[in-house]
mmCIF file of the N, C-alpha and C atoms, coordinates in Angstrom:
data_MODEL
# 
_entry.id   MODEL 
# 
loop_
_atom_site.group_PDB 
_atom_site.id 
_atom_site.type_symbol 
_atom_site.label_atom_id 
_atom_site.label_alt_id 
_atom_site.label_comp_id 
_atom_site.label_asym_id 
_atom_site.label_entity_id 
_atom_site.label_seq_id 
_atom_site.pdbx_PDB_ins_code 
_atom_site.Cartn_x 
_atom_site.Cartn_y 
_atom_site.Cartn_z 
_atom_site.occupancy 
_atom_site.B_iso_or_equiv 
_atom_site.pdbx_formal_charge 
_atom_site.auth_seq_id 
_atom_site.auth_comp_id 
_atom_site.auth_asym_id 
_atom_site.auth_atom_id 
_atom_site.pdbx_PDB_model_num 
ATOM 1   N N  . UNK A 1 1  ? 0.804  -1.191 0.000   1.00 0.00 ? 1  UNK A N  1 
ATOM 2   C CA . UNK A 1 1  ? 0.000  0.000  0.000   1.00 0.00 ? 1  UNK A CA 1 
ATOM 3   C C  . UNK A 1 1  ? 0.852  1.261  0.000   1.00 0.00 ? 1  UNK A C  1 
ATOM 4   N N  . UNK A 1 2  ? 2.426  0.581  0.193   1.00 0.00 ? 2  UNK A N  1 
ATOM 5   C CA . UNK A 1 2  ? 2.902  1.952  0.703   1.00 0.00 ? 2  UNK A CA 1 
ATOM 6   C C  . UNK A 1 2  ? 3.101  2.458  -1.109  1.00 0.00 ? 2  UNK A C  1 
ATOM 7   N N  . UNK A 1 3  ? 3.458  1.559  -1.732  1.00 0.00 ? 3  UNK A N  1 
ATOM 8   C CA . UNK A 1 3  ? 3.866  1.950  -3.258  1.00 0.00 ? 3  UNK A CA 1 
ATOM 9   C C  . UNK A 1 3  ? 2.511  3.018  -3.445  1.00 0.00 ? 3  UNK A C  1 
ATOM 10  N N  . UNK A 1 4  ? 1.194  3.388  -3.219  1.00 0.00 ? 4  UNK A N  1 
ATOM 11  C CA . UNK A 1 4  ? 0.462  4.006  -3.828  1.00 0.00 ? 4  UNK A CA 1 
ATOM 12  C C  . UNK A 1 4  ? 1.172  5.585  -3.634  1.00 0.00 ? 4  UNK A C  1 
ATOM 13  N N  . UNK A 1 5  ? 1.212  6.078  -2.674  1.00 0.00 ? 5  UNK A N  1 
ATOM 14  C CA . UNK A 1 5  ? 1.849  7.181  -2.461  1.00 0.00 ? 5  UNK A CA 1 
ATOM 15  C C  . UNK A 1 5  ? 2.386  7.650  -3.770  1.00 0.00 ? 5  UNK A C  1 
ATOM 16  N N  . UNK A 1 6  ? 3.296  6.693  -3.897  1.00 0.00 ? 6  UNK A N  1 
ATOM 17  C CA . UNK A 1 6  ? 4.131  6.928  -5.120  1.00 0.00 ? 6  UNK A CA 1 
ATOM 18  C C  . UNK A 1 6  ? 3.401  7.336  -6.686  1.00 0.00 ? 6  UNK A C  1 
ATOM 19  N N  . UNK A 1 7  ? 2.650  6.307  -6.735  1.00 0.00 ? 7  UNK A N  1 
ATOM 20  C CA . UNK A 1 7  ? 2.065  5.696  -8.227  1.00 0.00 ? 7  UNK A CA 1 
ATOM 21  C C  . UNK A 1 7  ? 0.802  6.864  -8.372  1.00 0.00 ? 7  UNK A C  1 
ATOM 22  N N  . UNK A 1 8  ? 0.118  7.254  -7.222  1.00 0.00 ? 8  UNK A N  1 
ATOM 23  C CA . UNK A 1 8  ? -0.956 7.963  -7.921  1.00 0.00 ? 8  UNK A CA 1 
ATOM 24  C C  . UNK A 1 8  ? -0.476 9.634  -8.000  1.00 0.00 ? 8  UNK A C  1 
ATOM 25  N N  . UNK A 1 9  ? 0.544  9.764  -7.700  1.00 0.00 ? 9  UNK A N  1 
ATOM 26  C CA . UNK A 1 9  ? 1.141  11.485 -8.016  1.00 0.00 ? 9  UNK A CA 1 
ATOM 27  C C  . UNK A 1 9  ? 1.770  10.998 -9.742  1.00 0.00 ? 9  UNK A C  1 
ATOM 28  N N  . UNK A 1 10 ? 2.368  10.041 -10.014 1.00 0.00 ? 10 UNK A N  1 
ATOM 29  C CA . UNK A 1 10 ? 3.010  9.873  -10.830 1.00 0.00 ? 10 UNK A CA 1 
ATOM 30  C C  . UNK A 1 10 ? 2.075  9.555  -12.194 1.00 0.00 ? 10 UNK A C  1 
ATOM 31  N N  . UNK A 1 11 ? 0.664  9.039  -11.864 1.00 0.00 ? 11 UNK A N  1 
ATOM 32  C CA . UNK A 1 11 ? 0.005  8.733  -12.416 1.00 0.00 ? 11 UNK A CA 1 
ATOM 33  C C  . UNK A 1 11 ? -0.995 10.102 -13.525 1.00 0.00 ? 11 UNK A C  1 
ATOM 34  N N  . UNK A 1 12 ? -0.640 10.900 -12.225 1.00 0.00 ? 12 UNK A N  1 
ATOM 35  C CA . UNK A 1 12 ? -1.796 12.394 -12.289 1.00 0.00 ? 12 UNK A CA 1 
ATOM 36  C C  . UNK A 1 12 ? -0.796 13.112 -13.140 1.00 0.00 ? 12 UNK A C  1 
ATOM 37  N N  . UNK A 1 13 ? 0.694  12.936 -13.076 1.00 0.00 ? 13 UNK A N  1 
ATOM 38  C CA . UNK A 1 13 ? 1.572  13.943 -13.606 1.00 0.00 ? 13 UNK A CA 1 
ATOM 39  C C  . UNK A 1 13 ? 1.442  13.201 -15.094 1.00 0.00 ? 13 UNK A C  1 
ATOM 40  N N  . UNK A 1 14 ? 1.079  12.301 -15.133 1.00 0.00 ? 14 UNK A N  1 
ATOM 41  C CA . UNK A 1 14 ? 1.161  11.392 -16.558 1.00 0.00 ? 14 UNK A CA 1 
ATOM 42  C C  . UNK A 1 14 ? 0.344  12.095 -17.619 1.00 0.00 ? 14 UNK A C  1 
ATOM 43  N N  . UNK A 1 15 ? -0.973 11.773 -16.759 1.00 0.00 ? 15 UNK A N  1 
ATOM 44  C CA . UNK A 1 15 ? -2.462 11.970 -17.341 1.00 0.00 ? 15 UNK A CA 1 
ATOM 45  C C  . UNK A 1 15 ? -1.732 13.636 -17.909 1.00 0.00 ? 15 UNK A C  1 
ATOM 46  N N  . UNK A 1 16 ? -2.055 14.606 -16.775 1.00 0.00 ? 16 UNK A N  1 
ATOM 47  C CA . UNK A 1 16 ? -1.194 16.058 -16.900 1.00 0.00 ? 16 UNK A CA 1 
ATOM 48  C C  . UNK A 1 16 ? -0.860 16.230 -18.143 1.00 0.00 ? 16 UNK A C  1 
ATOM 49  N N  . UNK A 1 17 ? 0.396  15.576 -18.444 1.00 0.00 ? 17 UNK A N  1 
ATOM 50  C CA . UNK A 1 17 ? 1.584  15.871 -19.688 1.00 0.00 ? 17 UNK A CA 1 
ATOM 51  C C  . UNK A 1 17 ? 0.392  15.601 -20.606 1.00 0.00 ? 17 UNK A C  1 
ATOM 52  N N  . UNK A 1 18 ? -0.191 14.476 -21.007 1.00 0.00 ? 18 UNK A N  1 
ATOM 53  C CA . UNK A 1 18 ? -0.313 14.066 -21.994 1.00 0.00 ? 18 UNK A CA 1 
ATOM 54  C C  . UNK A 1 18 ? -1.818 14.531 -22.219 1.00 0.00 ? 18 UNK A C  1 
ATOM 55  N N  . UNK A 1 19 ? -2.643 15.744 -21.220 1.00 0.00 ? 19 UNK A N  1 
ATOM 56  C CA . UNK A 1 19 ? -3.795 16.399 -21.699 1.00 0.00 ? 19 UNK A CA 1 
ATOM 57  C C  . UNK A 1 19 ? -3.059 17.458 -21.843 1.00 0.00 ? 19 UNK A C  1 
ATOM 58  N N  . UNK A 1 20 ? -1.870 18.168 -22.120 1.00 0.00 ? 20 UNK A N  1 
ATOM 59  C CA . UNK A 1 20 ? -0.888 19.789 -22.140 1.00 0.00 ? 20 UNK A CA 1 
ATOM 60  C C  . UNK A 1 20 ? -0.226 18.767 -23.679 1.00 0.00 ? 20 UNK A C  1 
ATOM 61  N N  . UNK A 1 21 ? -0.293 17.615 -23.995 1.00 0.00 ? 21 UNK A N  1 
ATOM 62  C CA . UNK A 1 21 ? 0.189  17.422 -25.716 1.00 0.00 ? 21 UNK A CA 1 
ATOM 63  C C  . UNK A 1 21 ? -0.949 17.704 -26.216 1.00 0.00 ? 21 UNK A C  1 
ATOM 64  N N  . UNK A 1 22 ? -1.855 16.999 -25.657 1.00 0.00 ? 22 UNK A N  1 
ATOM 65  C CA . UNK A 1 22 ? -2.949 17.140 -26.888 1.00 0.00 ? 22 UNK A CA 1 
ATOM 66  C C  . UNK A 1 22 ? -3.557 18.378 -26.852 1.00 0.00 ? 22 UNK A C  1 
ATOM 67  N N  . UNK A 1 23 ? -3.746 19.171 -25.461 1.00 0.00 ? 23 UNK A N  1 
ATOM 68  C CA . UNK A 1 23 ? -4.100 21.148 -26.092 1.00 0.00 ? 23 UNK A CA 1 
ATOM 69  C C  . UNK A 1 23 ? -3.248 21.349 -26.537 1.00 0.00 ? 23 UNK A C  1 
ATOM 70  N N  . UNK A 1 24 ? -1.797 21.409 -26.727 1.00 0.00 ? 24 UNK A N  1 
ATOM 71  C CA . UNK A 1 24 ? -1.054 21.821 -27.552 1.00 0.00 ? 24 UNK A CA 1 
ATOM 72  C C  . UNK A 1 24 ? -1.204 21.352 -29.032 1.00 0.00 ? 24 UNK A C  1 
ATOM 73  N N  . UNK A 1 25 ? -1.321 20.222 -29.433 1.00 0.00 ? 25 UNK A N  1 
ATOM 74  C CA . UNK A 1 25 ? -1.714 19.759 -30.875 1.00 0.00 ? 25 UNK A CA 1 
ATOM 75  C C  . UNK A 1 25 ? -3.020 20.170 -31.359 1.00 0.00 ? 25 UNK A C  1 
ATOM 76  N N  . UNK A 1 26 ? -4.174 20.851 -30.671 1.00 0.00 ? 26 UNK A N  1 
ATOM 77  C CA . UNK A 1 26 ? -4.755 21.050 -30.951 1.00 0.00 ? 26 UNK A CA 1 
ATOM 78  C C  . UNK A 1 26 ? -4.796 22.653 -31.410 1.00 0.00 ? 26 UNK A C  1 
ATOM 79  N N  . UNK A 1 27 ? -4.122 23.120 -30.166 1.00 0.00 ? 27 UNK A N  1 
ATOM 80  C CA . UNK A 1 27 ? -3.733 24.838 -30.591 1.00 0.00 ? 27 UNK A CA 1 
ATOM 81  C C  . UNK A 1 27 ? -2.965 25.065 -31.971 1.00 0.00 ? 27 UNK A C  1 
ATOM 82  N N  . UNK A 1 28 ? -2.065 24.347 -32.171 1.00 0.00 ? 28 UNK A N  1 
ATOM 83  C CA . UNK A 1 28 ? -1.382 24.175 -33.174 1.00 0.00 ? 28 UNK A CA 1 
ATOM 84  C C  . UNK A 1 28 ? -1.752 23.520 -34.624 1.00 0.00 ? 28 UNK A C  1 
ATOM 85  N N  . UNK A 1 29 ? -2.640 23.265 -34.721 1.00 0.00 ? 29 UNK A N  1 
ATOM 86  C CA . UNK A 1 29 ? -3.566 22.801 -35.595 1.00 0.00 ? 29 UNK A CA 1 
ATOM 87  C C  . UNK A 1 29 ? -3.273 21.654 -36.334 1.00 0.00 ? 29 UNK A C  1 
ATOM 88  N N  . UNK A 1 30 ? -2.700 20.549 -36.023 1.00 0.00 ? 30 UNK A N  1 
ATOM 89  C CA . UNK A 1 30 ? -2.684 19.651 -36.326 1.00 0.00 ? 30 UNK A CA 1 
ATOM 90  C C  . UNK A 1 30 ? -3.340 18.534 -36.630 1.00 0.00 ? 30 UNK A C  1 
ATOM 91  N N  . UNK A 1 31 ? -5.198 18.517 -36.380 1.00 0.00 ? 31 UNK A N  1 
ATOM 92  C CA . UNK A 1 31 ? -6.134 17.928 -36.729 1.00 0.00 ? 31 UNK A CA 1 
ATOM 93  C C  . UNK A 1 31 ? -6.995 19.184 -37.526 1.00 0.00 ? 31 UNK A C  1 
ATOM 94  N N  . UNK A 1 32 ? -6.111 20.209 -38.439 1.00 0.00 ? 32 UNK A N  1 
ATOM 95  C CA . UNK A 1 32 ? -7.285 20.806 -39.213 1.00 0.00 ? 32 UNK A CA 1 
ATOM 96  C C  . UNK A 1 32 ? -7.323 20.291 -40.743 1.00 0.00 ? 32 UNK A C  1 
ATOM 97  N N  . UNK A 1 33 ? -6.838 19.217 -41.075 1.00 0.00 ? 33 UNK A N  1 
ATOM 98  C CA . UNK A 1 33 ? -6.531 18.836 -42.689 1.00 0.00 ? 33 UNK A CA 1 
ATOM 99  C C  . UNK A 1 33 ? -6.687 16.955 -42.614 1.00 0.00 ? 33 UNK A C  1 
ATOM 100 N N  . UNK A 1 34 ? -7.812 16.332 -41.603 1.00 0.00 ? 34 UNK A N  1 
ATOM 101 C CA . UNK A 1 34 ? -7.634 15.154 -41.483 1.00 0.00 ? 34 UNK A CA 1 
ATOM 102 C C  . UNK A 1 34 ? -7.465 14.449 -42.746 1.00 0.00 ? 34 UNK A C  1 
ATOM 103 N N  . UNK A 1 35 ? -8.692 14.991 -43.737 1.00 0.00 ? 35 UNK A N  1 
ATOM 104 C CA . UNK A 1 35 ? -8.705 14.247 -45.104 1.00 0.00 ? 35 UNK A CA 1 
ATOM 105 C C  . UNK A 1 35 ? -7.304 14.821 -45.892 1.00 0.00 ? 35 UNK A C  1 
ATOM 106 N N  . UNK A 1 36 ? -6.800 15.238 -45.687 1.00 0.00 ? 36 UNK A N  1 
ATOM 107 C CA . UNK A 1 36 ? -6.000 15.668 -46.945 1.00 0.00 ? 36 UNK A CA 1 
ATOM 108 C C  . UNK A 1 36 ? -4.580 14.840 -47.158 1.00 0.00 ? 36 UNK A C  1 
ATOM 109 N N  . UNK A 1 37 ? -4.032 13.651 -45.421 1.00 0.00 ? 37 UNK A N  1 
ATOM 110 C CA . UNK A 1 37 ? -2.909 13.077 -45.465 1.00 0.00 ? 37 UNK A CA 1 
ATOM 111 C C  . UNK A 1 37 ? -3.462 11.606 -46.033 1.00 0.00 ? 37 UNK A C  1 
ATOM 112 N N  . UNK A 1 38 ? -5.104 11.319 -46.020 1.00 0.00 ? 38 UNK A N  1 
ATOM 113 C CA . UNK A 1 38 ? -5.923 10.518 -46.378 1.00 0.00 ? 38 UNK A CA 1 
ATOM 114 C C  . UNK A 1 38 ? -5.215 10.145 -47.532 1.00 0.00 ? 38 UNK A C  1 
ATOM 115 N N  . UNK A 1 39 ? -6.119 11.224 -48.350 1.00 0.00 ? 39 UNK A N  1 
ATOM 116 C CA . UNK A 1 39 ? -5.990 11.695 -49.803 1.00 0.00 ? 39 UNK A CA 1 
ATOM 117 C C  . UNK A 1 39 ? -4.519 11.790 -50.887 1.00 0.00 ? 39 UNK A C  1 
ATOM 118 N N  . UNK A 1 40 ? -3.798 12.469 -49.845 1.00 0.00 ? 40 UNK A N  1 
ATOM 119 C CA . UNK A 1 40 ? -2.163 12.685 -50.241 1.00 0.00 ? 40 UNK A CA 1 
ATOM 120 C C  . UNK A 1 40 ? -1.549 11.060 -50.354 1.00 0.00 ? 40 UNK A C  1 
ATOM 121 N N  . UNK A 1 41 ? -1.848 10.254 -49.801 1.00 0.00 ? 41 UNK A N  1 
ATOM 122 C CA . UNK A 1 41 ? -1.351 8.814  -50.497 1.00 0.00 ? 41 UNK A CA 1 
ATOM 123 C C  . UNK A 1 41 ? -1.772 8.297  -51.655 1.00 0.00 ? 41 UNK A C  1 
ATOM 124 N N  . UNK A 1 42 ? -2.817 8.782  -52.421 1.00 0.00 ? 42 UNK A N  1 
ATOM 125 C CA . UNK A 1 42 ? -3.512 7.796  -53.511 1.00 0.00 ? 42 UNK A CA 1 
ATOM 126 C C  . UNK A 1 42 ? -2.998 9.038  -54.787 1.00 0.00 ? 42 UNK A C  1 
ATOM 127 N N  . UNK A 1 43 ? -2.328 10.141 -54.726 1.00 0.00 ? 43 UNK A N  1 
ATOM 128 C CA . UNK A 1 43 ? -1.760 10.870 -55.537 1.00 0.00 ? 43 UNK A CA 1 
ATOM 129 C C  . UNK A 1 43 ? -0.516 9.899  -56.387 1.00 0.00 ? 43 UNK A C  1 
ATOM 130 N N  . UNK A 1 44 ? -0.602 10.044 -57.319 1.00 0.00 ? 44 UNK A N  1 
ATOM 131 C CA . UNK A 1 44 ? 0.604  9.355  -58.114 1.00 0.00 ? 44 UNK A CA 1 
ATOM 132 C C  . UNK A 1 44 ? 1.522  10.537 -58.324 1.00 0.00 ? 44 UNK A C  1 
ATOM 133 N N  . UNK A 1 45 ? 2.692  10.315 -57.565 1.00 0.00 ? 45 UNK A N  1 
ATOM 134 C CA . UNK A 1 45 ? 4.078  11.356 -57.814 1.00 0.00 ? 45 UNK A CA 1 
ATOM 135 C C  . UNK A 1 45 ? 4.714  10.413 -58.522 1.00 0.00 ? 45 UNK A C  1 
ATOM 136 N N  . UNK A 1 46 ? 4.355  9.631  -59.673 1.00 0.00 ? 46 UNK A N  1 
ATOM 137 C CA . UNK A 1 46 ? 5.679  8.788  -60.290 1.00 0.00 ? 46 UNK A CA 1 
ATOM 138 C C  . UNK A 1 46 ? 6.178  9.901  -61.458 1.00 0.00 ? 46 UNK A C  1 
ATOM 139 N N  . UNK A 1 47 ? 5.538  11.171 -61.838 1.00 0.00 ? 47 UNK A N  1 
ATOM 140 C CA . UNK A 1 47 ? 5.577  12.015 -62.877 1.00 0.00 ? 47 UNK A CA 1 
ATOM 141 C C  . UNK A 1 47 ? 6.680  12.945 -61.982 1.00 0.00 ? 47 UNK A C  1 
ATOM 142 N N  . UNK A 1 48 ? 6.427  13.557 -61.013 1.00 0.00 ? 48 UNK A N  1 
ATOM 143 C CA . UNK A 1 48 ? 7.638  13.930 -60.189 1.00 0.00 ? 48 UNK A CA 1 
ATOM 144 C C  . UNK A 1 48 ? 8.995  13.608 -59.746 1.00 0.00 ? 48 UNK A C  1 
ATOM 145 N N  . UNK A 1 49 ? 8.630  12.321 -59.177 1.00 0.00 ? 49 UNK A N  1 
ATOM 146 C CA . UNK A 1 49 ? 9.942  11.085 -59.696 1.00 0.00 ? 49 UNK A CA 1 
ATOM 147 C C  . UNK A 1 49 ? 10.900 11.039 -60.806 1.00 0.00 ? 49 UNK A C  1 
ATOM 148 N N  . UNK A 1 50 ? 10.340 11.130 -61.758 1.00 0.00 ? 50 UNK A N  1 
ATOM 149 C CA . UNK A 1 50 ? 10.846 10.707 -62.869 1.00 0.00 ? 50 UNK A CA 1 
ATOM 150 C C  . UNK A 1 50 ? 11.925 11.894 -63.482 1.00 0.00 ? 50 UNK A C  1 
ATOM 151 N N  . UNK A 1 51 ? 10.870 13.048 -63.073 1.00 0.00 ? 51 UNK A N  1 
ATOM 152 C CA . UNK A 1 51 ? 11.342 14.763 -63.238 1.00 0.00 ? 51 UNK A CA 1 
ATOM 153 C C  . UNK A 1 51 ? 12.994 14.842 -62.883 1.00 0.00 ? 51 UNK A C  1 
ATOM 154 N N  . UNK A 1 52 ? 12.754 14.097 -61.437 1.00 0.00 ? 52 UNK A N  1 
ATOM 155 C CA . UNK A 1 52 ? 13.856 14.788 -60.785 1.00 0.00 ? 52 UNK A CA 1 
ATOM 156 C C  . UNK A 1 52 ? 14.843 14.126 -61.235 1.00 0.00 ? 52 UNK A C  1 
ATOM 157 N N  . UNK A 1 53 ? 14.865 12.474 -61.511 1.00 0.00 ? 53 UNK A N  1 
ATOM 158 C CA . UNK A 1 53 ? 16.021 11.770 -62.044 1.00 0.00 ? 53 UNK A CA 1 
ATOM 159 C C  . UNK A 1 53 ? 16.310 12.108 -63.299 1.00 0.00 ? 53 UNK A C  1 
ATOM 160 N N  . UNK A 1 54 ? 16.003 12.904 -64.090 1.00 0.00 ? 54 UNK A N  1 
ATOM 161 C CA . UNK A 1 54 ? 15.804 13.086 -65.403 1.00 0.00 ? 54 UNK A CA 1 
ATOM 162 C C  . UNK A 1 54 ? 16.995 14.628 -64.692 1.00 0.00 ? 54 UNK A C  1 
ATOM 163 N N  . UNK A 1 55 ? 17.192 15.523 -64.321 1.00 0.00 ? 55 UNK A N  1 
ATOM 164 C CA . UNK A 1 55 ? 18.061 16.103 -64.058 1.00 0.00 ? 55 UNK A CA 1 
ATOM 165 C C  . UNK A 1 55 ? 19.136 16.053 -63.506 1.00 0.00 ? 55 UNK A C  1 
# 
Protein backbone atom coordinates (compact mmCIF):
# COMPACT_ATOMS: atom_id res chain seq x y z
CA UNK A 1 0.00 0.00 0.00
CA UNK A 2 2.90 1.95 0.70
CA UNK A 3 3.87 1.95 -3.26
CA UNK A 4 0.46 4.01 -3.83
CA UNK A 5 1.85 7.18 -2.46
CA UNK A 6 4.13 6.93 -5.12
CA UNK A 7 2.06 5.70 -8.23
CA UNK A 8 -0.96 7.96 -7.92
CA UNK A 9 1.14 11.49 -8.02
CA UNK A 10 3.01 9.87 -10.83
CA UNK A 11 0.00 8.73 -12.42
CA UNK A 12 -1.80 12.39 -12.29
CA UNK A 13 1.57 13.94 -13.61
CA UNK A 14 1.16 11.39 -16.56
CA UNK A 15 -2.46 11.97 -17.34
CA UNK A 16 -1.19 16.06 -16.90
CA UNK A 17 1.58 15.87 -19.69
CA UNK A 18 -0.31 14.07 -21.99
CA UNK A 19 -3.80 16.40 -21.70
CA UNK A 20 -0.89 19.79 -22.14
CA UNK A 21 0.19 17.42 -25.72
CA UNK A 22 -2.95 17.14 -26.89
CA UNK A 23 -4.10 21.15 -26.09
CA UNK A 24 -1.05 21.82 -27.55
CA UNK A 25 -1.71 19.76 -30.87
CA UNK A 26 -4.75 21.05 -30.95
CA UNK A 27 -3.73 24.84 -30.59
CA UNK A 28 -1.38 24.17 -33.17
CA UNK A 29 -3.57 22.80 -35.59
CA UNK A 30 -2.68 19.65 -36.33
CA UNK A 31 -6.13 17.93 -36.73
CA UNK A 32 -7.29 20.81 -39.21
CA UNK A 33 -6.53 18.84 -42.69
CA UNK A 34 -7.63 15.15 -41.48
CA UNK A 35 -8.71 14.25 -45.10
CA UNK A 36 -6.00 15.67 -46.95
CA UNK A 37 -2.91 13.08 -45.47
CA UNK A 38 -5.92 10.52 -46.38
CA UNK A 39 -5.99 11.69 -49.80
CA UNK A 40 -2.16 12.69 -50.24
CA UNK A 41 -1.35 8.81 -50.50
CA UNK A 42 -3.51 7.80 -53.51
CA UNK A 43 -1.76 10.87 -55.54
CA UNK A 44 0.60 9.35 -58.11
CA UNK A 45 4.08 11.36 -57.81
CA UNK A 46 5.68 8.79 -60.29
CA UNK A 47 5.58 12.01 -62.88
CA UNK A 48 7.64 13.93 -60.19
CA UNK A 49 9.94 11.09 -59.70
CA UNK A 50 10.85 10.71 -62.87
CA UNK A 51 11.34 14.76 -63.24
CA UNK A 52 13.86 14.79 -60.78
CA UNK A 53 16.02 11.77 -62.04
CA UNK A 54 15.80 13.09 -65.40
CA UNK A 55 18.06 16.10 -64.06
Amino acid sequence: MDVLIYLIPIALFMGGLGLVGFLWSLKSGQYEDLDGAAQRILLDDDLENSERAED
